[in-house]
MDAnalysis code that builds the backbone (N, CA, C; Angstrom):
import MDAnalysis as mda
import numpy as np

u = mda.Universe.empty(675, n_residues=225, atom_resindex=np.repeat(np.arange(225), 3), trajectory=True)
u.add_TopologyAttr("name", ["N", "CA", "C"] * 225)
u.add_TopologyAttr("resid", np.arange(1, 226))
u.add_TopologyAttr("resname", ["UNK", "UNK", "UNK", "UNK", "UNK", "UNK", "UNK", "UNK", "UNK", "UNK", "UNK", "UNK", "UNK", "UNK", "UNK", "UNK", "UNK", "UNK", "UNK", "UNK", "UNK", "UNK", "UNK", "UNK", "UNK", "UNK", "UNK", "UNK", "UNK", "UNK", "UNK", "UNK", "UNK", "UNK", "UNK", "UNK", "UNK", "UNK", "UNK", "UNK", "UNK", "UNK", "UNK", "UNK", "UNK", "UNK", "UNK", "UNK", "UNK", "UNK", "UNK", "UNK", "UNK", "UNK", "UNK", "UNK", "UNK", "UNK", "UNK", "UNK", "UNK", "UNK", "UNK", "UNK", "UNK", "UNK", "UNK", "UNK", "UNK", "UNK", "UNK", "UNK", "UNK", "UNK", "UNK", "UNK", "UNK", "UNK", "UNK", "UNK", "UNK", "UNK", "UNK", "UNK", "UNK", "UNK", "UNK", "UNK", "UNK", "UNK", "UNK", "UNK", "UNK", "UNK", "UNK", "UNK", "UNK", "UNK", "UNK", "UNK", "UNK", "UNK", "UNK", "UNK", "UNK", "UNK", "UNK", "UNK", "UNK", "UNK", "UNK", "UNK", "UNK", "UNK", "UNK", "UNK", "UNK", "UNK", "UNK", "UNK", "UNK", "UNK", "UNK", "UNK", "UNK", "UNK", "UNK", "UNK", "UNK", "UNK", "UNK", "UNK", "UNK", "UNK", "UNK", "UNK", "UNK", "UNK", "UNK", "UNK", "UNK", "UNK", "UNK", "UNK", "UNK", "UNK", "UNK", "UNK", "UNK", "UNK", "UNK", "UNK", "UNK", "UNK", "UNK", "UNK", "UNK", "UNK", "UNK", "UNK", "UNK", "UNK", "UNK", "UNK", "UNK", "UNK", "UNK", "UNK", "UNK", "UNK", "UNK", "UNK", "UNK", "UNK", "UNK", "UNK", "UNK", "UNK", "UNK", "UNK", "UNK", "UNK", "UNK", "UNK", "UNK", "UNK", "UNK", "UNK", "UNK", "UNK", "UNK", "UNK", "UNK", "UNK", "UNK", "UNK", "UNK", "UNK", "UNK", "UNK", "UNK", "UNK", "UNK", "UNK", "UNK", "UNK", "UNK", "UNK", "UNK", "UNK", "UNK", "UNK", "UNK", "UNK", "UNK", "UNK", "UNK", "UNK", "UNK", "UNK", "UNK", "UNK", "UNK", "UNK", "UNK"])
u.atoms.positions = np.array([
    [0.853, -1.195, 0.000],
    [0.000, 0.000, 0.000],
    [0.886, 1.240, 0.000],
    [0.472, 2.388, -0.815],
    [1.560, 3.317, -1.105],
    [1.246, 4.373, 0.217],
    [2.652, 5.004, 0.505],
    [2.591, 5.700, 1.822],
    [1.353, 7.074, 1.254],
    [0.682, 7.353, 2.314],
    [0.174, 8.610, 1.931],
    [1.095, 9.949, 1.616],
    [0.557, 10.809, 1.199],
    [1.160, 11.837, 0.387],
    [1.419, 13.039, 1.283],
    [2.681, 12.930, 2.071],
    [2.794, 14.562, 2.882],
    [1.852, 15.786, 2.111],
    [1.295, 16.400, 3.280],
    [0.355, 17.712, 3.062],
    [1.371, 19.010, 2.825],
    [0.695, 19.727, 1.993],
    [1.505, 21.415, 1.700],
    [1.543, 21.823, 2.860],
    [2.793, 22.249, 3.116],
    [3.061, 22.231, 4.700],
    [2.716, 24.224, 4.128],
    [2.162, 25.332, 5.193],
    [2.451, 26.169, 4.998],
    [2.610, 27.196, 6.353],
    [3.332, 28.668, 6.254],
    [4.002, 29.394, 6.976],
    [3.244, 30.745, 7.159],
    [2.454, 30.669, 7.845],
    [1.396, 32.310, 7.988],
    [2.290, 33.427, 8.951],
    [2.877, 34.581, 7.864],
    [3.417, 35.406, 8.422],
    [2.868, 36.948, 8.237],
    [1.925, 37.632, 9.520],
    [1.170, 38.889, 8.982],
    [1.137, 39.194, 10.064],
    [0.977, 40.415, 10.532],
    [0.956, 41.185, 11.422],
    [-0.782, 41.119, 12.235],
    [-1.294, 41.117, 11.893],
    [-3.185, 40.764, 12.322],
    [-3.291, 39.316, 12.943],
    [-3.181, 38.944, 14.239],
    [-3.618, 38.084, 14.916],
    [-5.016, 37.165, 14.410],
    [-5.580, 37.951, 14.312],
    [-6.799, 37.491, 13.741],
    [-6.998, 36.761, 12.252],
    [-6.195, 37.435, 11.296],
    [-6.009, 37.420, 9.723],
    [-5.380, 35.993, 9.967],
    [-4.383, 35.780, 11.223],
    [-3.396, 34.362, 11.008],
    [-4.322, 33.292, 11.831],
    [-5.363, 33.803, 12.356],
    [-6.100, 32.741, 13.042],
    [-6.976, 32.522, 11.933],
    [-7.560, 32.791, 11.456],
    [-8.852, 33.165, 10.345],
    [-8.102, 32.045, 9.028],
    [-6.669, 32.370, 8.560],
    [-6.657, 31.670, 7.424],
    [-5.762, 30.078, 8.112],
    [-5.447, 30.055, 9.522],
    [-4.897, 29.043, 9.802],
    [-5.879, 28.114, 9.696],
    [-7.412, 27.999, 10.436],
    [-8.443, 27.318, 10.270],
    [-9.334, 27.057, 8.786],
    [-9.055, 28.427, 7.780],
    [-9.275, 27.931, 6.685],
    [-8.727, 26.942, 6.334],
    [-7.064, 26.762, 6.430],
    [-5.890, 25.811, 5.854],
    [-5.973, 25.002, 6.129],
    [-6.500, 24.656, 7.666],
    [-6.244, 22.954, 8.416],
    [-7.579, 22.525, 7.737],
    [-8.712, 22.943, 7.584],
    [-10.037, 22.223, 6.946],
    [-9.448, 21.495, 6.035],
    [-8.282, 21.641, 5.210],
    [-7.967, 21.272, 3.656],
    [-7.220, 19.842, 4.410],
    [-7.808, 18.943, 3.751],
    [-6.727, 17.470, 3.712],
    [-5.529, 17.494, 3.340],
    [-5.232, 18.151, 1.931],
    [-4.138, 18.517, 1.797],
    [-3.076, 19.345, 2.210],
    [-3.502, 20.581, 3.329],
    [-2.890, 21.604, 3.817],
    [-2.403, 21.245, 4.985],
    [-1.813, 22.034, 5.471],
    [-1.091, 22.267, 7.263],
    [-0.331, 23.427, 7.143],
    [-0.810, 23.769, 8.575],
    [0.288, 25.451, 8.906],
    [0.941, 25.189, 9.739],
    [2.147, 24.764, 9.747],
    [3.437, 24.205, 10.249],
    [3.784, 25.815, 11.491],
    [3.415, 26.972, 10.390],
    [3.841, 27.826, 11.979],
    [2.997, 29.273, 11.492],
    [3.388, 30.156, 12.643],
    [2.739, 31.748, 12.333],
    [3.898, 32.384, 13.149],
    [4.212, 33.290, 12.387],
    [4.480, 34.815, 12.676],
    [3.809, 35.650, 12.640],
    [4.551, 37.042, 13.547],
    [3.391, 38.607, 14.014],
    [4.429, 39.367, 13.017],
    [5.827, 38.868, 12.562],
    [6.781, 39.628, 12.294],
    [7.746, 39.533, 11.270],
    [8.581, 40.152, 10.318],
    [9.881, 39.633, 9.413],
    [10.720, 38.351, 9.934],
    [11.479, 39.366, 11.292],
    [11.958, 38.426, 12.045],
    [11.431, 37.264, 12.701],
    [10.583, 37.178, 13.029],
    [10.159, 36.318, 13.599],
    [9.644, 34.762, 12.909],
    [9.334, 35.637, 11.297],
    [8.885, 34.459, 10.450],
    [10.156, 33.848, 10.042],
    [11.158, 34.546, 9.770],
    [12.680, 33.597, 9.508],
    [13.083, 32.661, 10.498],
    [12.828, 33.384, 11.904],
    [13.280, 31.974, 12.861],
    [12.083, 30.832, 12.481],
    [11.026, 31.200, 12.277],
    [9.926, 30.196, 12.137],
    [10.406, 29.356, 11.113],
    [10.986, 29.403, 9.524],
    [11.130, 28.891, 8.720],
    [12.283, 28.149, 8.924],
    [13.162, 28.672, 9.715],
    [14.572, 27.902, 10.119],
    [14.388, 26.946, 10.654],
    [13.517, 26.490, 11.356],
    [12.944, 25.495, 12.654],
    [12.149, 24.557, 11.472],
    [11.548, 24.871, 10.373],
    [11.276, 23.823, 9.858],
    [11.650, 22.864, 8.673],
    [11.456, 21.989, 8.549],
    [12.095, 20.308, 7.814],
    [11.148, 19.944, 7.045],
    [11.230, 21.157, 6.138],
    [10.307, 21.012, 4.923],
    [10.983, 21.146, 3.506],
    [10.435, 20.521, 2.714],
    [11.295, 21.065, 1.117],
    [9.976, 21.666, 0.304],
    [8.407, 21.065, 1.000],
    [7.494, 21.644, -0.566],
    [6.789, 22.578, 1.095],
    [7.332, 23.729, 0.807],
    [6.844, 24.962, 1.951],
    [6.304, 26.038, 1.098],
    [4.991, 26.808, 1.190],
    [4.251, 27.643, 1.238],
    [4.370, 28.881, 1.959],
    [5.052, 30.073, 1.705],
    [5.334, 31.420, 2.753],
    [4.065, 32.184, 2.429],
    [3.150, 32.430, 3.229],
    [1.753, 33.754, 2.978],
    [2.967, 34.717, 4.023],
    [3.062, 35.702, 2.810],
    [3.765, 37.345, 3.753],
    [2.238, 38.102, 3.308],
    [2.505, 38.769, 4.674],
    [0.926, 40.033, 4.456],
    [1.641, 41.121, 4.033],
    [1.284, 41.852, 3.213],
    [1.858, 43.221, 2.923],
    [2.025, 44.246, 3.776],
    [1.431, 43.841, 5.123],
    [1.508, 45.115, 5.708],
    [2.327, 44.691, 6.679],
    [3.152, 43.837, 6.935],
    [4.528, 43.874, 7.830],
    [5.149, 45.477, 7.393],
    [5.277, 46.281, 8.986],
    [6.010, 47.393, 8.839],
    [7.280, 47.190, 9.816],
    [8.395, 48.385, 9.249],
    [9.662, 48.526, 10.105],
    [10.577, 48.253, 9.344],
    [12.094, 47.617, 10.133],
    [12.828, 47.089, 9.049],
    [12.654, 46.190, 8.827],
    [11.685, 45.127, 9.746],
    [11.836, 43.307, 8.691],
    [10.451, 43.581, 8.108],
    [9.802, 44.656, 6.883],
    [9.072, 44.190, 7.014],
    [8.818, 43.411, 5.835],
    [7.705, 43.750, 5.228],
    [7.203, 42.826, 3.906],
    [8.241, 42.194, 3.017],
    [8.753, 43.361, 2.524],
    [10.224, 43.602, 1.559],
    [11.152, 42.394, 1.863],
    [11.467, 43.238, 2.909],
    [12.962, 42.396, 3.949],
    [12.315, 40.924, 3.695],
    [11.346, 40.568, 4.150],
    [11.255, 39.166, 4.364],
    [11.040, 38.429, 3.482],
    [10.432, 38.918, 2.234],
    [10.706, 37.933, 0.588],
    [11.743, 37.906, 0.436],
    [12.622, 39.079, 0.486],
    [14.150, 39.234, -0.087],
    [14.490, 38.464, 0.598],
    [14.548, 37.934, 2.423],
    [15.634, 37.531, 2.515],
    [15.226, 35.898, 2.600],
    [13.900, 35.469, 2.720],
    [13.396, 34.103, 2.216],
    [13.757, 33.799, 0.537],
    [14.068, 34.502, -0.183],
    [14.455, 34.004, -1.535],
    [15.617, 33.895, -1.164],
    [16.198, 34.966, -0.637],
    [17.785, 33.934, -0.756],
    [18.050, 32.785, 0.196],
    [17.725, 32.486, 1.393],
    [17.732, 31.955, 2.446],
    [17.095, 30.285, 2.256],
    [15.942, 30.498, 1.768],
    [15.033, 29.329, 1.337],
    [14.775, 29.291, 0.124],
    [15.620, 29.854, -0.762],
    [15.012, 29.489, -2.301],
    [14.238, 28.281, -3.068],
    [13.987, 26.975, -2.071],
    [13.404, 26.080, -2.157],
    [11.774, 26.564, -1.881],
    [11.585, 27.291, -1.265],
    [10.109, 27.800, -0.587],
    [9.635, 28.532, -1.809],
    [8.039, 28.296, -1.882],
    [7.291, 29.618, -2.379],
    [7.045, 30.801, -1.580],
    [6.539, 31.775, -2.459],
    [5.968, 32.995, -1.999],
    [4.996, 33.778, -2.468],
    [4.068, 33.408, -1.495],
    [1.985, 34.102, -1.943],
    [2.355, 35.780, -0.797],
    [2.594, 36.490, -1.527],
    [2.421, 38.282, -0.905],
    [0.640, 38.655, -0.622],
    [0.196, 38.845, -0.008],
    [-1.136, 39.074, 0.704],
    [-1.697, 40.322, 1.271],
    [-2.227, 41.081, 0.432],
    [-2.642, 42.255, 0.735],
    [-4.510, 42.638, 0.709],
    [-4.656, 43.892, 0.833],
    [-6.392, 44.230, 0.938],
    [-6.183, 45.515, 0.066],
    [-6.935, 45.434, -1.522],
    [-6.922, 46.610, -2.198],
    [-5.433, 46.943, -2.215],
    [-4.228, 46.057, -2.113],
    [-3.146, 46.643, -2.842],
    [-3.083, 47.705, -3.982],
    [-2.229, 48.712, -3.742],
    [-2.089, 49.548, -5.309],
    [-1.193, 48.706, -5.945],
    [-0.990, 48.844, -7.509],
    [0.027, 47.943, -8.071],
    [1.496, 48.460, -8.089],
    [1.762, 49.739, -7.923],
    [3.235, 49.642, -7.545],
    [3.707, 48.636, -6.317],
    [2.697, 48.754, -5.021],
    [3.558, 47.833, -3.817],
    [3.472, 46.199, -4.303],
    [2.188, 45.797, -5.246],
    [2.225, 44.267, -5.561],
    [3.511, 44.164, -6.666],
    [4.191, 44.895, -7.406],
    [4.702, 45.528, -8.087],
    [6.217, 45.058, -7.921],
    [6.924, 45.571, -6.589],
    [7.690, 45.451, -5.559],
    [7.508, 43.933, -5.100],
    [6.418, 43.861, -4.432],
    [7.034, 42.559, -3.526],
    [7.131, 41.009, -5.106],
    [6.718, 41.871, -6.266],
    [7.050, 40.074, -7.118],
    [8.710, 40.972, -7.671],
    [8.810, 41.847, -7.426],
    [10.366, 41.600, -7.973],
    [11.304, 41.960, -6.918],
    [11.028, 41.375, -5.641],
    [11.921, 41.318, -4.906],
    [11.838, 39.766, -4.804],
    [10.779, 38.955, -5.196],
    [11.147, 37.420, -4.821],
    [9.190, 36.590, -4.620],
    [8.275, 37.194, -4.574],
    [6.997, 36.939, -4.441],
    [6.647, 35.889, -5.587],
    [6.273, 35.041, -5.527],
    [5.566, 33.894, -6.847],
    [4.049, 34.621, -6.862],
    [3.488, 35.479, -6.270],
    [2.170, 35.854, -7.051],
    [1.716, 36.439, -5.452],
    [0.712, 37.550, -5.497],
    [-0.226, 37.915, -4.972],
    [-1.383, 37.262, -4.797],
    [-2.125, 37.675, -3.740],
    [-3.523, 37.468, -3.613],
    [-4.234, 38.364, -3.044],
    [-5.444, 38.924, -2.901],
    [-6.324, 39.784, -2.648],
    [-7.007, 39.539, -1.300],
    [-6.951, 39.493, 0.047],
    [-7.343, 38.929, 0.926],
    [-8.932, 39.101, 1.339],
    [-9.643, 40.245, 0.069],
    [-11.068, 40.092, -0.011],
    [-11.695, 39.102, -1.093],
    [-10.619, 38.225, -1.686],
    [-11.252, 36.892, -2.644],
    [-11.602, 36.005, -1.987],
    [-12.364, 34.884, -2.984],
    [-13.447, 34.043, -2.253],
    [-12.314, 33.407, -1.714],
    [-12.820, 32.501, -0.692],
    [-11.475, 31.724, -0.069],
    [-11.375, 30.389, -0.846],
    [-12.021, 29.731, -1.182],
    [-11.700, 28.427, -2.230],
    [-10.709, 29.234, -3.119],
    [-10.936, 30.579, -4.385],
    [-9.886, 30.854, -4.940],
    [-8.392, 31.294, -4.134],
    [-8.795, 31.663, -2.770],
    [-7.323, 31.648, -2.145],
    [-6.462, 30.513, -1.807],
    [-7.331, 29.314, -1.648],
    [-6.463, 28.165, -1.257],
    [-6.196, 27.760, -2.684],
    [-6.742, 27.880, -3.754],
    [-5.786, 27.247, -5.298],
    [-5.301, 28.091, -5.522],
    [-4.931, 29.069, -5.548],
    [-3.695, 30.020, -5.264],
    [-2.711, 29.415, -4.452],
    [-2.835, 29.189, -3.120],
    [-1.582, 28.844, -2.535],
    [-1.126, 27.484, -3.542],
    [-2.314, 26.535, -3.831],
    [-2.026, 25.318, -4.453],
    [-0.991, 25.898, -5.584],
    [-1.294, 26.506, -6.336],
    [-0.627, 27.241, -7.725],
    [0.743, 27.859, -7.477],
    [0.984, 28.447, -6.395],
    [1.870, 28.805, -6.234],
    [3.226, 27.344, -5.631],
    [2.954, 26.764, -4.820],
    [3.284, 25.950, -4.755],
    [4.076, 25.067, -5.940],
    [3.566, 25.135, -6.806],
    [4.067, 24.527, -8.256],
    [4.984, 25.564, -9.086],
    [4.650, 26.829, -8.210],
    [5.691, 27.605, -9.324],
    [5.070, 28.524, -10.103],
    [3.522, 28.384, -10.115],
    [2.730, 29.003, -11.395],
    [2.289, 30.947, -10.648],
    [2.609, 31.278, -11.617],
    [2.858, 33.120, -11.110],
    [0.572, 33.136, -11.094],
    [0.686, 33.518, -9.778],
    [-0.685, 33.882, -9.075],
    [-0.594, 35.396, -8.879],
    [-1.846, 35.857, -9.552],
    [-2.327, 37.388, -9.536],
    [-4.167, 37.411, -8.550],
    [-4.607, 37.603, -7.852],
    [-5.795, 36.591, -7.761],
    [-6.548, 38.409, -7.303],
    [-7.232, 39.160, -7.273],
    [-8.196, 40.406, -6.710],
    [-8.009, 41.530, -7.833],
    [-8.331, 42.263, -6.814],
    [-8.204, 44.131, -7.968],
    [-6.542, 43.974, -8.633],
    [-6.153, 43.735, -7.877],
    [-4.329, 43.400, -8.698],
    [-4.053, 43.200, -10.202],
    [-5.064, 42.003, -10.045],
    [-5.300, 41.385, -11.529],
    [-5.707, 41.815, -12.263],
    [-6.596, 42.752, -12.508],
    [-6.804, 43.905, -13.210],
    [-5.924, 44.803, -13.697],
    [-4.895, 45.008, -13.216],
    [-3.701, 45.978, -13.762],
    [-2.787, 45.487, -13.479],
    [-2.644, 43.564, -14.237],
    [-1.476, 43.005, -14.373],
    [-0.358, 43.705, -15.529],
    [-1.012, 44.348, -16.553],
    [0.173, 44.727, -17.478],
    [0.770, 46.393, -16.221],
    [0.156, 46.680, -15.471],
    [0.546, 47.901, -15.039],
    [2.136, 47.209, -14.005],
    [1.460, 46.308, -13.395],
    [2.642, 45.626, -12.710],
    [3.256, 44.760, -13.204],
    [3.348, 44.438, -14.705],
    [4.692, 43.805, -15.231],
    [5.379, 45.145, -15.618],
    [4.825, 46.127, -16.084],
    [5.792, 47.196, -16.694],
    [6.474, 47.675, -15.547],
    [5.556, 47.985, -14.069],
    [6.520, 48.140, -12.942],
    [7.670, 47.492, -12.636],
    [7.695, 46.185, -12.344],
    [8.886, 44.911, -12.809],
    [10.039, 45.475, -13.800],
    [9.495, 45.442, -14.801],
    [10.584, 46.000, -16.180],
    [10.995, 47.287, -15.831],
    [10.088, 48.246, -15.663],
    [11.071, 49.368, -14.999],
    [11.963, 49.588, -13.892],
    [11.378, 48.914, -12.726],
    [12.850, 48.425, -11.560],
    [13.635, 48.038, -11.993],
    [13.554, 46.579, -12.937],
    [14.696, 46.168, -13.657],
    [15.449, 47.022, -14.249],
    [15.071, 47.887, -15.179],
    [15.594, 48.477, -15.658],
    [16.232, 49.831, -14.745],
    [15.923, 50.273, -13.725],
    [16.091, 51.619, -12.860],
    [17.570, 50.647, -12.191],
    [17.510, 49.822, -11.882],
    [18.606, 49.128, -10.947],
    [19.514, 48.951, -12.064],
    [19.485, 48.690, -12.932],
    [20.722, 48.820, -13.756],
    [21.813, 50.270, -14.242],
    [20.571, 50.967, -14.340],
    [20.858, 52.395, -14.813],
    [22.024, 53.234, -12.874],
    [20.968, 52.857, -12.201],
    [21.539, 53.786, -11.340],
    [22.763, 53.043, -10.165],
    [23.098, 53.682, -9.850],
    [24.138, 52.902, -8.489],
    [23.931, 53.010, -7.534],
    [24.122, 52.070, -6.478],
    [23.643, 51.937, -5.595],
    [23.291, 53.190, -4.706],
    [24.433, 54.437, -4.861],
    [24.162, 55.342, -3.761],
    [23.352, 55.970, -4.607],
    [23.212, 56.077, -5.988],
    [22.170, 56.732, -6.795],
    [20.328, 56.917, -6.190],
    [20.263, 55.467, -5.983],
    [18.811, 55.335, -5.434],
    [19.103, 55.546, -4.207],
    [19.723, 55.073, -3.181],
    [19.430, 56.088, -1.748],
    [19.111, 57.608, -1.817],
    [19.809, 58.038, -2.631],
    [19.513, 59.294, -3.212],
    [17.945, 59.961, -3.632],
    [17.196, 59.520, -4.388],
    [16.534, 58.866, -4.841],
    [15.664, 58.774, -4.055],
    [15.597, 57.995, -3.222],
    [14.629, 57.253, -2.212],
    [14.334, 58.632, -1.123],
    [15.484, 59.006, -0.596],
    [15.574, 60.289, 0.101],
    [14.588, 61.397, -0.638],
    [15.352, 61.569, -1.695],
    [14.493, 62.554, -2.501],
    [13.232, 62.747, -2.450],
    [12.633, 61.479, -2.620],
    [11.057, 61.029, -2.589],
    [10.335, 61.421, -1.487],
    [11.123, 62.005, -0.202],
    [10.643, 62.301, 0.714],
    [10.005, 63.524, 0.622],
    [10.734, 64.595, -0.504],
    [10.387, 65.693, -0.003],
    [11.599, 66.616, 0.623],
    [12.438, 66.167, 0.475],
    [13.693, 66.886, 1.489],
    [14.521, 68.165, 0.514],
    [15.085, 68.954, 0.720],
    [15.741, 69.961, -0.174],
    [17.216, 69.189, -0.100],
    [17.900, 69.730, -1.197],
    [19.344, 68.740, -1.766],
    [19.925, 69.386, 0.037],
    [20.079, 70.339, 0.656],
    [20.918, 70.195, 1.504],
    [20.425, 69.027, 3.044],
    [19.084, 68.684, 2.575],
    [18.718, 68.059, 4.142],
    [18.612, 66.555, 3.586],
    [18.978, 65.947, 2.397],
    [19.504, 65.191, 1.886],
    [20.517, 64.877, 2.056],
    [21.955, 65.993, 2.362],
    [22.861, 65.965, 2.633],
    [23.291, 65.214, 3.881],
    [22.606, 66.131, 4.576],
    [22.626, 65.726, 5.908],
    [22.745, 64.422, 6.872],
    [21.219, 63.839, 5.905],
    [20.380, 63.084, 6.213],
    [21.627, 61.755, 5.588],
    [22.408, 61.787, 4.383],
    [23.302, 60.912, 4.286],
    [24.911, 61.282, 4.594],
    [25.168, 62.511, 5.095],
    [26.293, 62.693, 5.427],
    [27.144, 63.360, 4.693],
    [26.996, 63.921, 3.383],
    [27.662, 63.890, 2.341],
    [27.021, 65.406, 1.978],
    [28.398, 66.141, 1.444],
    [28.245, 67.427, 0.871],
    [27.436, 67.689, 0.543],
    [26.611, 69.211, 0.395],
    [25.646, 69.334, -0.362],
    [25.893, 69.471, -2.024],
    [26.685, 69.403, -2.410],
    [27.411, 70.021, -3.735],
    [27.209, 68.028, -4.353],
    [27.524, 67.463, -3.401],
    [27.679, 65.773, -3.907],
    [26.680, 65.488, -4.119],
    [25.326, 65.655, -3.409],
    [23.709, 65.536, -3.742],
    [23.267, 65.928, -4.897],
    [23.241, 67.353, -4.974],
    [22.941, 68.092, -6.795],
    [23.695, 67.426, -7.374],
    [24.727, 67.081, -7.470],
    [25.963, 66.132, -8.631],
    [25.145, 65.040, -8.804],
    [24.669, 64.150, -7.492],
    [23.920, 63.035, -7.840],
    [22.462, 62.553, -8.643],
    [21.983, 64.283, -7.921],
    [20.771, 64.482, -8.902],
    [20.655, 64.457, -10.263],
    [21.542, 65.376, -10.800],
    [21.865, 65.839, -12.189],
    [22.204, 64.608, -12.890],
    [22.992, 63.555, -12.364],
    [23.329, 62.504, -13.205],
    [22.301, 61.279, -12.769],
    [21.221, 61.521, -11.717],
    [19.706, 60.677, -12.013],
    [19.188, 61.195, -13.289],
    [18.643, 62.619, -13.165],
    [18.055, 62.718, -14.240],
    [18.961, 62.940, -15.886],
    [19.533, 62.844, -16.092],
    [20.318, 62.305, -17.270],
    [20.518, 60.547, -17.658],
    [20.178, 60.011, -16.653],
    [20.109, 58.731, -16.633],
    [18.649, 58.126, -17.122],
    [17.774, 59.313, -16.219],
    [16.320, 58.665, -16.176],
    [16.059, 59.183, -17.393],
    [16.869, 60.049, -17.915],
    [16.096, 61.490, -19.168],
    [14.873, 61.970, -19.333],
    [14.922, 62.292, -17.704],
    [14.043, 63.471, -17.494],
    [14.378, 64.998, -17.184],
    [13.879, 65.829, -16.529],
    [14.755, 67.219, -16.670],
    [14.515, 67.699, -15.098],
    [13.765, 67.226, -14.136],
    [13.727, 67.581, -12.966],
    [13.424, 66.604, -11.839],
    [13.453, 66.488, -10.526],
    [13.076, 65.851, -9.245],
    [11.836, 65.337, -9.112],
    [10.492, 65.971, -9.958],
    [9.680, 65.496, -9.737],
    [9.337, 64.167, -10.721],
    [9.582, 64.772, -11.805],
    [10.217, 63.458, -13.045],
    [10.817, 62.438, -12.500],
    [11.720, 62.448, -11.903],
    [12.859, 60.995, -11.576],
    [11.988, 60.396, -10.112],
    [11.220, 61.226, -9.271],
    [10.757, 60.169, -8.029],
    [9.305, 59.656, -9.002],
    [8.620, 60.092, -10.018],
    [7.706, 59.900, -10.337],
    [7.664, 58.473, -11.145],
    [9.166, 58.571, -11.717],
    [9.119, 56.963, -12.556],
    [9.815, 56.434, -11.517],
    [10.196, 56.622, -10.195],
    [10.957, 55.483, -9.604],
    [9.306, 55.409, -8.700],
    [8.516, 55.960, -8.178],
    [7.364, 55.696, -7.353],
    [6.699, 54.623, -8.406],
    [6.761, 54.480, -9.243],
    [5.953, 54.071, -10.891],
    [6.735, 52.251, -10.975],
    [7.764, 52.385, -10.651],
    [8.624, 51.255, -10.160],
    [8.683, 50.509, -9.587],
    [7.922, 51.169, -7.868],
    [7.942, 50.844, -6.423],
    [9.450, 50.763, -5.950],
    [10.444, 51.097, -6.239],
    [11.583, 51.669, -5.903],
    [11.867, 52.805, -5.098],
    [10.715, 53.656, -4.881],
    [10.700, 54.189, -3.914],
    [9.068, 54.500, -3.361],
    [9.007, 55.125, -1.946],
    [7.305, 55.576, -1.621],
    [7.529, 57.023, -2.031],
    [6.803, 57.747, -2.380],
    [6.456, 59.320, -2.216],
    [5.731, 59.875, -1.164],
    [6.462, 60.428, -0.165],
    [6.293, 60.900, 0.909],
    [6.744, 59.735, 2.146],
    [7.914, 59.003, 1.896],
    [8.108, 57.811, 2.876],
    [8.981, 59.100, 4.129],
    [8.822, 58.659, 4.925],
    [9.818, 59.109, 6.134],
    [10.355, 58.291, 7.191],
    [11.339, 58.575, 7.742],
    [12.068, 57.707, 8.673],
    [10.906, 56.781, 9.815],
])
C-alpha cells in the first residue's frame, strides 16, 4: 500500500492576529494543507522557517509587515535563504506599484485577501508549483505591474547603488541640503547626484525621476524615517 502523500506544509506570516487565526483554520479544513507555523513579524517568520524540515513549503507574507523586517525584507531575505520555498504576498486593495515590488523582490504571485477563499487556497495550491498567481483588484492591472517589474529592472541597472538612496531620500520631499545631511555627504555631492539621475532617467527635474521610480515601487512618495 503506497505511503500517503505529505500535506503542503504552509508558513502564515502577517501582522493581524486574527487574519493568522482566520486563514490558519481555513488551511487545516484542507486534507491537503497544514500550517506548520505563524508569525506577528519579518523576524520572527525567519526563525519560524529555520525550525522547519520542509522542502514543498508555502510562505503567505501580508503586505503590511512594517519597520525594518518588514514585507520587503522578508521575501528578499526568504528568496535567498530558502530558495526552495514559495511565496503568496497578501494584501487588501493593494495599489500595483507595492504588488509591483514585492514580485520583484522574490513573491511567486499575490492574492487579494477580499477573494473568495476556495480561490485563495488554489492560489496557494498554484503557487506551490511555481505558477505566477495574480488573484483580486491586482489582476486587473497586471500589465501595469509587469511594466513596474521591467522598470525596476531596468532603474537598478541604470543607477548605483548610492544613486537610489539618493533617490529614495528625494522622494521624501527633502531639499538637496537636508539630503545631505540626512546621508552625510556634501551638499554640492547631492545636486551632482541628482543631475546625473536625471540624465540617466532622461528626465529634466526631481519630480520626473521620483515619479518613474514611485511608478517602479523603488521608492514611496512621501516615505519618512
Amino acid at each position: 500500500m503506497p505511503a500517503p502523500r505529505r500535506k503542503l506544509g504552509v508558513v502564515l506570516v502577517d501582522p493581524l492576529p486574527v487574519v493568522r487565526a482566520g486563514l490558519a483554520l481555513l488551511i487545516d479544513e484542507r486534507l491537503d494543507m497544514e500550517v506548520l507555523a505563524e508569525a506577528g513579524d519579518g523576524l520572527d517568520g525567519v526563525e519560524q522557517l529555520a525550525r522547519v524540515r520542509r522542502s514543498r513549503v508555502v510562505v503567505l507574507v501580508g503586505l503590511g509587515l512594517e519597520g525594518d523586517h518588514d514585507a520587503s525584507w522578508l521575501i528578499r531575505t526568504v528568496r535567498e535563504r530558502f530558495p526552495e520555498h514559495a511565496l503568496l504576498a497578501m494584501g487588501a486593495n493593494a495599489d500595483p506599484s507595492t504588488v509591483s515590488h514585492a514580485l520583484f523582490v522574490g513573491a511567486d504571485g499575490y492574492v487579494d485577501k477580499n477573494c473568495d477563499p476556495t480561490e485563495f487556497l488554489v492560489a496557494i495550491q498554484k503557487v506551490a508549483v511555481r505558477e505566477m498567481v495574480l488573484l483580486g483588484p491586482a489582476a486587473a492591472s497586471v500589465g501595469e505591474i509587469a511594466d513596474g517589474i521591467e522598470l525596476r529592472r531596468d532603474l537598478d541597472l541604470r543607477l548605483t547603488g548610492r544613486e537610489r538612496e539618493v533617490l529614495a531620500v528625494a522622494a521624501e520631499g527633502l531639499t538637496a541640503r537636508q539630503i545631505a545631511t540626512r546621508l552625510g555627504v556634501r551638499e554640492r555631492t547631492v545636486t551632482t547626484h541628482l543631475a546625473r539621475i536625471y540624465g540617466k532617467l532622461g528626465v529634466g527635474n526631481r519630480l520626473a525621476a521620483v515619479r518613474m521610480a514611485a511608478r517602479s515601487g523603488l521608492v514611496t512618495v512621501g516615505a519618512a524615517d
